[in-house]
N, C-alpha and C positions, 0 to 999 in steps of 0.2 A: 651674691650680687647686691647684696644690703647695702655695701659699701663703696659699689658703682655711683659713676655719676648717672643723670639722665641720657648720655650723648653715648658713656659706654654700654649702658643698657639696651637704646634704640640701636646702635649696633648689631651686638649681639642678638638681639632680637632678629635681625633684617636677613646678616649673613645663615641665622638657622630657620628664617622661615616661623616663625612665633609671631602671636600677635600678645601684643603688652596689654594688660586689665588693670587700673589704678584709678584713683581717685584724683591724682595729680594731674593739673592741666597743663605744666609746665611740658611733656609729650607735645599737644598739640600745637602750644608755641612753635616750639622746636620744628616738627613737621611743616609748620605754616614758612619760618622763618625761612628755610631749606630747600623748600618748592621739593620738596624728597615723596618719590611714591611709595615708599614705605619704613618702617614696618607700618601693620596696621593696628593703631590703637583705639582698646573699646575703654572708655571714660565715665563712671561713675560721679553723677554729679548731684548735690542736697541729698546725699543716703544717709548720712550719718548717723539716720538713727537704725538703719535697716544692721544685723548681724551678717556677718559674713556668709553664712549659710542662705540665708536671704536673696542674700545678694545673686551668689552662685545659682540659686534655684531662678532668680528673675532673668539669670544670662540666659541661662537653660531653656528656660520657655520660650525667649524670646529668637534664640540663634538660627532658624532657619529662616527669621525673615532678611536676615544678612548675611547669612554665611559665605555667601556669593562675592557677596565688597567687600569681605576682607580677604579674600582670596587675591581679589585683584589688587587691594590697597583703600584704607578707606579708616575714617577717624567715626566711630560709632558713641555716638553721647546717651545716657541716660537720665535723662532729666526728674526731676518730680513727677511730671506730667504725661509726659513722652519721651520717645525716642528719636534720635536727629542724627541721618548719616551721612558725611560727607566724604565726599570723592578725592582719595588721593592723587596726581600733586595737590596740594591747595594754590591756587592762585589768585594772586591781589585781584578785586576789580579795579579797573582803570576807569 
């Protein structure tokens, strides 16, 4: 999948049921641009300096307080600070 684009990957992800973990925001573009309720993606944001192992252990600790929204669809941010989950479709406000 290295060699996927973003659009084959949120595919693939959607038709097996996966939720996508990356640093790349270009996913929740995509998603926003799409009004699409899924896949569900959890987004890594300012970790840069955390190790991957880090990382993993902070999903880890933190997965039950969302494991619910992404079940249904849902774009999970981790911010420096916090956590920020948004509900799939996304929909422009008007």
């Amino acid at each position: 999948m290295a060699r996927s684009s973003d659009r084959e990957i949120m595919g693939y992800a959607k038709s097996d049921g996966m939720v996508i973990v990356s640093a790349d925001t270009d996913f929740g573009t995509l998603l926003a641009e799409s009004h699409a309720n899924g896949p569900s993606v959890i987004l890594f944001r300012q970790e840069g300096r955390r190790r991957p192992g880090q990382l993993a252990m902070l999903l880890l600790s933190n997965l039950d307080s969302f494991e619910v929204d992404l079940q249904h669809g849902a774009v999970v941010v981790f911010g420096a600070q916090r956590i920020r989950i948004r509900t799939l479709p996304i929909i422009p406000a008007e």
